[in-house]
C-alpha positions as CSV (number, residue, x, y, z in Angstrom):
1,X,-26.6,-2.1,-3.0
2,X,-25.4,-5.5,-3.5
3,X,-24.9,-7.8,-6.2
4,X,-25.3,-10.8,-3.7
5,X,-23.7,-13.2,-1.5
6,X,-21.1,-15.5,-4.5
7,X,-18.3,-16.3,-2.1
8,X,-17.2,-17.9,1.0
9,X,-13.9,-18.2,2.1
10,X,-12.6,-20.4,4.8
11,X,-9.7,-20.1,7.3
12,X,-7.3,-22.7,6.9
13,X,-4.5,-24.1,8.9
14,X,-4.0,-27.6,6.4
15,X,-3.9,-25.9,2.9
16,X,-3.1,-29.4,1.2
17,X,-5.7,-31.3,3.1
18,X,-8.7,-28.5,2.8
19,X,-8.0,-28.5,-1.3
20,X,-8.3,-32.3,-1.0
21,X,-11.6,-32.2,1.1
22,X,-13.2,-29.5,-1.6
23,X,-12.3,-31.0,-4.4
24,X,-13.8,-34.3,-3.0
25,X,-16.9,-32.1,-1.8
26,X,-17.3,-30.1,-5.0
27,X,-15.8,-32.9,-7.5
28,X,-13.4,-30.3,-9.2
29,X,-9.9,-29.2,-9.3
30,X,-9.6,-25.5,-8.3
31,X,-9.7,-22.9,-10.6
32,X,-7.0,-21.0,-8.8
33,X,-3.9,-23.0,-6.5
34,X,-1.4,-20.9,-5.2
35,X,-0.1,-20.6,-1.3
36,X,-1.6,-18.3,-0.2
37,X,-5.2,-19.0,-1.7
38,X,-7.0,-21.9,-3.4
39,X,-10.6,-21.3,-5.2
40,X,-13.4,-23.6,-5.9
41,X,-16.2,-22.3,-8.9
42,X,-19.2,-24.5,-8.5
43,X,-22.7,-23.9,-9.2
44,X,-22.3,-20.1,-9.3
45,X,-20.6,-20.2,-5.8
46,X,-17.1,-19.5,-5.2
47,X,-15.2,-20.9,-2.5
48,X,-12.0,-19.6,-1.1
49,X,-9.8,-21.3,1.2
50,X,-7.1,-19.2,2.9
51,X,-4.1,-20.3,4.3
52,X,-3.4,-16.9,6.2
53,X,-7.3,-16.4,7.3
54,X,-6.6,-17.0,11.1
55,X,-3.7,-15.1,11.1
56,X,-6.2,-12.0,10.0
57,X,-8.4,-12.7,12.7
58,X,-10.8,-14.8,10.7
59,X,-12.6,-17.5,13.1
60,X,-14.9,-19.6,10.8
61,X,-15.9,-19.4,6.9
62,X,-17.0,-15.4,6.2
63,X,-19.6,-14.8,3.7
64,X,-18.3,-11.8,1.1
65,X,-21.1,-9.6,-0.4
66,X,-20.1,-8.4,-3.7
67,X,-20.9,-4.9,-4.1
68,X,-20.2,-1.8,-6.1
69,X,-18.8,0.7,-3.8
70,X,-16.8,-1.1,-1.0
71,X,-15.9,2.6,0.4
72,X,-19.6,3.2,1.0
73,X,-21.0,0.2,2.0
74,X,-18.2,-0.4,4.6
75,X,-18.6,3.2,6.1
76,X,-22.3,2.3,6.2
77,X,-21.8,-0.7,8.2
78,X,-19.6,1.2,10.5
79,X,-21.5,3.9,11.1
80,X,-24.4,0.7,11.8
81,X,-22.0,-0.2,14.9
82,X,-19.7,-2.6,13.6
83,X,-16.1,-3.5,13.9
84,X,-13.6,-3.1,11.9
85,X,-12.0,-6.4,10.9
86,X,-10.2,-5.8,7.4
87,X,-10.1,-2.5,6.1
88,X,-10.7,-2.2,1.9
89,X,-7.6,-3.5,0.6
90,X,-6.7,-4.5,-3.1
91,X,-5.8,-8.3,-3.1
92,X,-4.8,-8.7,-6.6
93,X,-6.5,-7.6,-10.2
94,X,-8.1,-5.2,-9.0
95,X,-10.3,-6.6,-6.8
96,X,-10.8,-5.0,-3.3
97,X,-12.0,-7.0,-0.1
98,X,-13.2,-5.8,4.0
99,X,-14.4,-7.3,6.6
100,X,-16.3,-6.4,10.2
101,X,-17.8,-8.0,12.5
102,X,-21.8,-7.2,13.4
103,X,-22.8,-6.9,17.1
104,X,-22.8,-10.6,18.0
105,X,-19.3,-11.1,16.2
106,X,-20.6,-12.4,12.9
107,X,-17.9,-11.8,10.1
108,X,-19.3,-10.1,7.4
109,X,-17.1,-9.7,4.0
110,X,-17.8,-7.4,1.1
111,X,-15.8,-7.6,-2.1
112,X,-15.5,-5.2,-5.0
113,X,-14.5,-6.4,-8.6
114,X,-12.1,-3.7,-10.6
């Protein structure tokens, strides 16, 4: 089960000139501004931007479903024919993310909160 789709994150090669673009789209400072992440909270959406995305094989913006068992849903997805991207990893507070990639090469993120 999932507790919906809250958060996109973006690949990034300019991290200085994507924060200026989303806080001119979204008309906010981010909430968080470090290196190696900035986030956006608007309108009950929050959007990442990731400096080290394409690095991690990320090749456009990946939707992260938030759900309460990242371990399940991730083996579920597998087991559905997907690839491996990210396995579950904790990326700060708690807060565990994955990716794969469904059969036409769609990146689909899921994110557990601690």
């Amino acid at each position: 089960m999932t507790a919906g789709l809250t958060t996109v994150v973006y690949p990034v090669k300019d991290l200085a000139r994507a924060k200026a673009v989303f806080s001119a789209l979204l008309e906010t400072e981010p909430y968080a501004d470090e290196p190696y992440y900035v986030g956006f909270k608007d309108a009950g959406q929050d959007v990442g931007l990731d400096p080290n995305g394409h690095a991690r094989g990320m090749t456009g913006p990946v939707p992260y479903w938030h759900v309460t068992d990242i371990r399940g849903r991730l083996d579920a997805l597998l087991a559905a024919g997907a690839e491996l991207v990210e396995d579950a990893h904790d990326v700060g507070g708690g807060r565990q993310i994955a990716s794969v990639k469904d059969a036409d090469g769609n990146h689909v993120g899921l994110m557990q909160d601690a």
